[in-house]
C-alpha positions in Angstrom: -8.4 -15.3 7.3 -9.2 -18.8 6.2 -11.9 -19.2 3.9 -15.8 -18.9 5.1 -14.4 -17.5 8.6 -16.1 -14.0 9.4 -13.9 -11.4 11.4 -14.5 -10.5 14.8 -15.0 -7.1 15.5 -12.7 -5.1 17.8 -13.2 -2.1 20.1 -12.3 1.7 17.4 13.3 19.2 2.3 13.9 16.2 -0.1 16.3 13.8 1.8 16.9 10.1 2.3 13.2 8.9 3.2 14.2 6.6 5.7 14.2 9.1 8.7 10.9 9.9 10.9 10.4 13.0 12.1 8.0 12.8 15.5 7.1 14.9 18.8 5.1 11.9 20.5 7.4 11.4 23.7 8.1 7.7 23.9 6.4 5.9 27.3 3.4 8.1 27.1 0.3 6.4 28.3 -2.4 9.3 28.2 -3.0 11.8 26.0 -4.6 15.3 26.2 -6.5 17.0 23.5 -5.4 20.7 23.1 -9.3 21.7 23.5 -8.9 19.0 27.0 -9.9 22.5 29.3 -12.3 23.3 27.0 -14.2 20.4 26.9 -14.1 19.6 30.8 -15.9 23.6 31.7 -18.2 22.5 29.3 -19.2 19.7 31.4 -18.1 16.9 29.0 -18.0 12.9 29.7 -14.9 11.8 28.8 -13.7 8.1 27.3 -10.1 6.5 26.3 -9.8 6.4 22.4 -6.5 4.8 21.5 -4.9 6.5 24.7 -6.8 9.4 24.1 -8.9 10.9 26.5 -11.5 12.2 24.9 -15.2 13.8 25.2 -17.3 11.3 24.5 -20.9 13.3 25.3 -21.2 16.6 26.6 -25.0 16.5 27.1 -27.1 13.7 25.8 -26.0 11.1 22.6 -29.4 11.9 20.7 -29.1 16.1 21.3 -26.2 15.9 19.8 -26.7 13.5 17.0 -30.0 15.6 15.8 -28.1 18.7 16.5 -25.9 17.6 13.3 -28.6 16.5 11.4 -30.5 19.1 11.3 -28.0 22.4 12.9 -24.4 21.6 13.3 -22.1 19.9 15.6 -18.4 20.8 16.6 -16.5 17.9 17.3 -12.8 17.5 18.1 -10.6 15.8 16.3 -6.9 16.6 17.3 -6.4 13.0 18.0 -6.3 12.0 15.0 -2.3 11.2 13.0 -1.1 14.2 10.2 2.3 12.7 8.4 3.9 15.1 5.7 5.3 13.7 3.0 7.6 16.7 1.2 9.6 16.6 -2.0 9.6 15.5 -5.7 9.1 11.9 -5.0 6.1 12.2 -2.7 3.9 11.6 -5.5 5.4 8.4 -6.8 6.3 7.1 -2.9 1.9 8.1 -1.9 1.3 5.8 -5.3 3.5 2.7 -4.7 2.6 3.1 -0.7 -1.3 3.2 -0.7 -4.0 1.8 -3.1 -5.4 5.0 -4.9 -3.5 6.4 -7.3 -2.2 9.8 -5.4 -0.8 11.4 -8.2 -3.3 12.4 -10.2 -4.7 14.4 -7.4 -4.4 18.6 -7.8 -3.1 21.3 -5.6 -6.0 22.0 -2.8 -7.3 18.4 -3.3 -8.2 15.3 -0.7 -8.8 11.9 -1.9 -9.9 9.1 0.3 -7.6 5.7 0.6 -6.3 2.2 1.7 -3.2 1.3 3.5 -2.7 -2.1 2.8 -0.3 -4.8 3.3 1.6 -7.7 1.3 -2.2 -9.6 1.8 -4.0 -7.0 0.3 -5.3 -6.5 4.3 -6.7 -3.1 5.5 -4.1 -1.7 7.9 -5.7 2.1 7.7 -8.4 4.1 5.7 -6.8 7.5 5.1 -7.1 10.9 3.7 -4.8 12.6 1.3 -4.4 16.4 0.9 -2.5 17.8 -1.6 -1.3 21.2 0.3 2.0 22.1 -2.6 3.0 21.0 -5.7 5.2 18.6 -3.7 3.5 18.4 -0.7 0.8 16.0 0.7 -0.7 15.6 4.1 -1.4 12.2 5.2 -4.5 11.8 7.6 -4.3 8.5 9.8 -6.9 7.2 12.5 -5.8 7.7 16.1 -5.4 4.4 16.7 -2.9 3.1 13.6 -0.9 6.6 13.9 2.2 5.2 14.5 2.0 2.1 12.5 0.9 4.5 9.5 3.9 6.6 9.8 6.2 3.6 10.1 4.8 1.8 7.3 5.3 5.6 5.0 8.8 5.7 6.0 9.4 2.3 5.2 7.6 2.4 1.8 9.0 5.9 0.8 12.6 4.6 0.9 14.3 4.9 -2.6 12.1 7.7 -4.0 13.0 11.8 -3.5 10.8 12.7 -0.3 11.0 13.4 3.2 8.5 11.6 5.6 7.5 13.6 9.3 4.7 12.6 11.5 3.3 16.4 12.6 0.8 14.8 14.6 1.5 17.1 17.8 1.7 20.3 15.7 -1.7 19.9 14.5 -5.4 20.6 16.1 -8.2 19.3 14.0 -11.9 21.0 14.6 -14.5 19.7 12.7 -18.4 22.1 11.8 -20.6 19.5 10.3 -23.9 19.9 9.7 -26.5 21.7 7.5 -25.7 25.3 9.4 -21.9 24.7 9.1 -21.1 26.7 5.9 -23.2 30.0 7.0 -21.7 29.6 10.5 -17.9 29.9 9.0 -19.4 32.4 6.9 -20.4 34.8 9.6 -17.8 34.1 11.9 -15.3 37.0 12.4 -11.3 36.4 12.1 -11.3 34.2 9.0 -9.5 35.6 6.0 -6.7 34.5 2.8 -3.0 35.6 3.7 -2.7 38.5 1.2 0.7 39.7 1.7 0.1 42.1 4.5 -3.6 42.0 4.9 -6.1 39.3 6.1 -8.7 39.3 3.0 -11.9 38.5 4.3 -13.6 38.8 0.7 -11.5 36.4 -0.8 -11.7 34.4 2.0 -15.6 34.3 1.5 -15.3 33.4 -2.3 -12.8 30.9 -1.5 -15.2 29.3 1.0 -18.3 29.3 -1.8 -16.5 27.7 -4.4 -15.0 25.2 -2.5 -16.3 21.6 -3.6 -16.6 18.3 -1.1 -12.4 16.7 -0.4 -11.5 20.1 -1.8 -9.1 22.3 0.9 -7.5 25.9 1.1 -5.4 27.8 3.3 -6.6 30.4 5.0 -6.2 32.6 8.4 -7.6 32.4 11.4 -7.1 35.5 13.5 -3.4 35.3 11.5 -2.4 32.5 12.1 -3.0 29.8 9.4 -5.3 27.3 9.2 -6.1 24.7 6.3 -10.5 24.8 5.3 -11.2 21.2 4.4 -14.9 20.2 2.9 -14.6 16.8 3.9 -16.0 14.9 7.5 -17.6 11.8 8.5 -20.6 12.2 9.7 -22.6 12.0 6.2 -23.9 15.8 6.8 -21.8 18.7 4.6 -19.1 20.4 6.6 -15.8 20.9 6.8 -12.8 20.2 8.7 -10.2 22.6 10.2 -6.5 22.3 10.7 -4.7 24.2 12.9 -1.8 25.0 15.6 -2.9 23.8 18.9 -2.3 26.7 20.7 -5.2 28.0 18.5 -7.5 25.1 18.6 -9.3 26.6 22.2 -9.7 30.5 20.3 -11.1 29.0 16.8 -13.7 26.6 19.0 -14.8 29.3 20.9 -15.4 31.8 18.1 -17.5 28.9 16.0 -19.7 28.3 19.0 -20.1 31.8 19.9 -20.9 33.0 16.2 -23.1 29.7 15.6 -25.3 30.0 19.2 -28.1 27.6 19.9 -27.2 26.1 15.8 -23.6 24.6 17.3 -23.7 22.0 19.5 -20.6 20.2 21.0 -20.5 16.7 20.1 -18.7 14.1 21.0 -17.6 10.6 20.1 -20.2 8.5 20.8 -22.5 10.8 18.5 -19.5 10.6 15.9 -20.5 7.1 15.6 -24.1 6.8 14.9 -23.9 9.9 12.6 -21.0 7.6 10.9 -23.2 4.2 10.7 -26.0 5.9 9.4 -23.8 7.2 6.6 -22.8 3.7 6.3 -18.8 4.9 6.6 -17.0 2.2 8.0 -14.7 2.6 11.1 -11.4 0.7 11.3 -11.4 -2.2 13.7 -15.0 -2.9 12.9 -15.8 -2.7 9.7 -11.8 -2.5 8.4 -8.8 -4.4 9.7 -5.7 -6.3 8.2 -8.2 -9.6 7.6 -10.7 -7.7 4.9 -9.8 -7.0 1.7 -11.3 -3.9 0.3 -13.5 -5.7 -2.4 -15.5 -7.6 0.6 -16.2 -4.1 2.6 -17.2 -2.0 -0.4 -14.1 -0.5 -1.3 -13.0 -1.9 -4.3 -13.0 1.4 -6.0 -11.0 3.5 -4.0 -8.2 0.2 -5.3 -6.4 2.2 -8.7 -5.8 -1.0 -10.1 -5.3 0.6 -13.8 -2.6 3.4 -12.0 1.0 2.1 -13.6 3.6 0.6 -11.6 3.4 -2.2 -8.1 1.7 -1.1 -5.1 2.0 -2.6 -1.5 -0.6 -5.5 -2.1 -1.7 -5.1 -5.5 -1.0 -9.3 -5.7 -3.1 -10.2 -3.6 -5.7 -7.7 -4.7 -5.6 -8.6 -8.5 -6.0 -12.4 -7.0 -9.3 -11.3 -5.3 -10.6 -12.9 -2.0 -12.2 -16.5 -2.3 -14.8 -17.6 -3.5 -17.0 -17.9 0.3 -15.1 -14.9 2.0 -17.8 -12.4 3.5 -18.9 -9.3 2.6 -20.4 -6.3 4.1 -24.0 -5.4 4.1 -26.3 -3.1 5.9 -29.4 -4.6 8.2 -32.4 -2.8 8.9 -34.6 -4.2 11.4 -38.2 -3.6 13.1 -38.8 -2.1 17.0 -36.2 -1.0 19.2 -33.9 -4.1 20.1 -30.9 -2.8 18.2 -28.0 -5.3 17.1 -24.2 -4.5 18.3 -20.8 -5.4 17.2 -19.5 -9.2 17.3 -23.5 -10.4 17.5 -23.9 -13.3 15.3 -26.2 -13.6 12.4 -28.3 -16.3 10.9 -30.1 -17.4 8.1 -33.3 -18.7 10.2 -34.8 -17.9 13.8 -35.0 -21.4 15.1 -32.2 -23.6 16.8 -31.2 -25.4 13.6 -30.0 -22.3 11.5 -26.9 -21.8 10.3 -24.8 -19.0 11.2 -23.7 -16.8 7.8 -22.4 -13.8 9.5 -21.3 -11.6 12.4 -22.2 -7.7 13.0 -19.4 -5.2 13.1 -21.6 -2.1 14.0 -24.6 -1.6 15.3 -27.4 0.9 16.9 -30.9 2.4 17.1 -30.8 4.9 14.6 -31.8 8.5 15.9 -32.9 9.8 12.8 -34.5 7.2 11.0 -36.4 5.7 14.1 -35.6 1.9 13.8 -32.4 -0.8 14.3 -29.7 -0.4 11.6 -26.7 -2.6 11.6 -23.5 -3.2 9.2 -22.4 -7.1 9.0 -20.1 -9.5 7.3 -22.4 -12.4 6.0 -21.9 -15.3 3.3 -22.1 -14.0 0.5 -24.8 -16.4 -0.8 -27.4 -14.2 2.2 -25.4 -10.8 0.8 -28.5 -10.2 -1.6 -30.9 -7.1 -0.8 -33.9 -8.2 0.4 -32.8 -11.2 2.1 -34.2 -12.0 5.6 -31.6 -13.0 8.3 -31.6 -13.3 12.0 -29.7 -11.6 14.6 -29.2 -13.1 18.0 -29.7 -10.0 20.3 -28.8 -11.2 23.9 -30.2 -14.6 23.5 -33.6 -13.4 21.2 -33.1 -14.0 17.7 -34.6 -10.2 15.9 -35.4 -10.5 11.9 -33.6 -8.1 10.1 -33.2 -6.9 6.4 -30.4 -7.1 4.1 -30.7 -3.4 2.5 -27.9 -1.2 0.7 -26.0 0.6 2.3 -26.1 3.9 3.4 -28.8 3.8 5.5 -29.3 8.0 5.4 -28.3 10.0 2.7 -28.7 13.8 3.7 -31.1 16.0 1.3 -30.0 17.3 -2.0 
């Protein structure tokens, strides 16, 4: 990206290392969630999500939104990329390959981080588990699945670790919302493999002293199933990993337990829960032309960890001087702003353009427009009064911090 331009938004065993393990059958141009029948009795919309089809609403955007804020939603997931890395070196290969600093993560730990490349560019935001003392799950958007798993292979060559996208052996459920702890609680099948019981009491202490990006393994109806406290919705919850044959049974014993306080929701919710969170999504607010620095995310960069990274050169160098960075807008009334609409630092014809927006929507829960932008970083400060041109009308908006919602304490 040259300097002052603003991105454009886009539409959402130790061996050798150098081997990929994979199920995805090559040619395949439409994929099917292992919940697909679930979702389609159900009565659900459906949409293409990087050659995904998946539910996008089952009953109204705004039900389901609220229903997280204030109940709990169940979304699916199961398109999303797992890669195992497995072996003594899968430490050291996570550290050199991504920009946090892997390693100093513990057993039934998660830790958000970058994928970058030689530039210092975004090419996926990511999710680490620890699951072993030499084992680490690697949690890729839909959409850079592949690329992610190439790029590990690639960057785990030379160090003790085997590399093997699991994608297709893995169903992801997500419970978020403020009901989604006492609705794992009190449903029945969970327990902790215990030799040859299923320990439901240790399953229940596990479950309360589990902290946010903290995971355990458990059972479901005995088969297992990784409890993760993490999401992206900015509500408490937790994330569930497990076979797909069992995806269908563990959705329909959540929504049965949880009643009128579990709501199906689907992608388009996902999203303005997300914004309002003020979580960025890759191809909007994330791609190979931001450095991490410019979108908030110069911390999750372990520029003190020892040894080279994949980009740290370009990191350490910093962006220049004029490159944008991300704010949030707030605005007044209901004319909401959407990605790729320009900004400006004045309403009439003569104002200069200082930014683009990457996402944007009415927000459900706090009533009024909120939008996440790239802008000059001379109209980045809070406070600041810009423009953006909504369909020809230019709507006054405020720079504010970001997130826009922060869920009670």
């Amino acid at each position: 990206m040259t300097e002052g331009e603003f991105p454009a938004a886009s539409a959402d065993r130790p061996r050798d290392s150098g081997e990929l393990v994979t199920d995805t059958e090559p040619g395949t141009t439409e994929r099917r969630s292992p919940l697909d029948a679930v979702h389609r009795a159900a009565g659900a919309s459906f949409t293409d999500f990087a050659g995904w089809q998946m539910p996008v609403r089952y009953s109204s955007d705004l039900a389901e939104h609220h229903a997280v804020r204030t109940h709990a939603g169940i979304f699916d997931l199961s398109h999303m990329g797992e890669i195992i890395l497995l072996g003594p070196g899968s430490a050291a290969a996570l550290d050199f390959a991504l920009a946090g600093k892997l390693s100093a993560i513990e057993i039934g730990q998660a830790k958000y981080s970058l994928l970058l490349d030689e530039d210092g560019g975004i090419i996926d935001d990511l999710v680490v588990y620890r699951t072993g003392d030499d084992r680490y799950m690697v949690v890729a958007n839909a959409a850079n699945r592949e690329v992610v798993a190439t790029e590990l292979v690639a960057r785990a060559e030379g160090f003790d670790t085997f590399v093997s996208d699991e994608s297709d052996d893995v169903a992801l459920v997500a419970l978020q919302g403020p009901d989604a702890r006492a609705v794992l609680e009190e449903t029945p099948g969970f327990g902790v493999d215990d030799g040859p019981s299923n320990d439901v009491e240790e399953f229940d202490v596990q479950l309360a002293a589990l902290r946010y990006y903290r995971a355990f393994p458990a059972t479901f109806e005995g088969e297992p199933v990784l409890v993760a406290r993490t999401g992206y919705t900015g509500e408490d919850g937790f994330e569930l990993y497990i076979a797909p044959d069992r995806a269908a049974r563990l959705w329909e014993a959540l929504t049965e337990t949880g009643g009128p306080r579990v709501v199906p929701a689907g992608l388009a919710s996902r999203d303005t829960l997300r914004l309002e969170a003020g979580m960025p999504l890759y191809g909007h607010e994330l791609n190979r032309d931001i450095l991490p620095v410019q979108a908030g995310l110069g911390r999750v960069v372990a520029l003190a960890k020892e040894g080279d990274f994949v980009g740290r050169a370009a990191i350490e160098a910093g962006p220049a001087t004029d490159a944008p960075v991300l704010v949030g807008l707030a605005a007044e009334g209901r004319r909401a702003a959407r990605a790729d609409y320009e900004v400006y630092d004045g309403e009439g014809a003569d104002a200069a353009r200082v930014g683009v927006v990457t996402s944007g929507a009415l927000s459900p829960t706090l009533g009024h427009p909120v939008a996440m932008a790239f802008v000059a970083p001379d109209a980045a400060e809070p406070g600041r009064e810009l423009y953006v041109d909504v369909r020809g009308t230019r709507v006054a908006a405020s720079v504010v911090p970001l997130p826009f919602y922060k869920r009670p304490a």
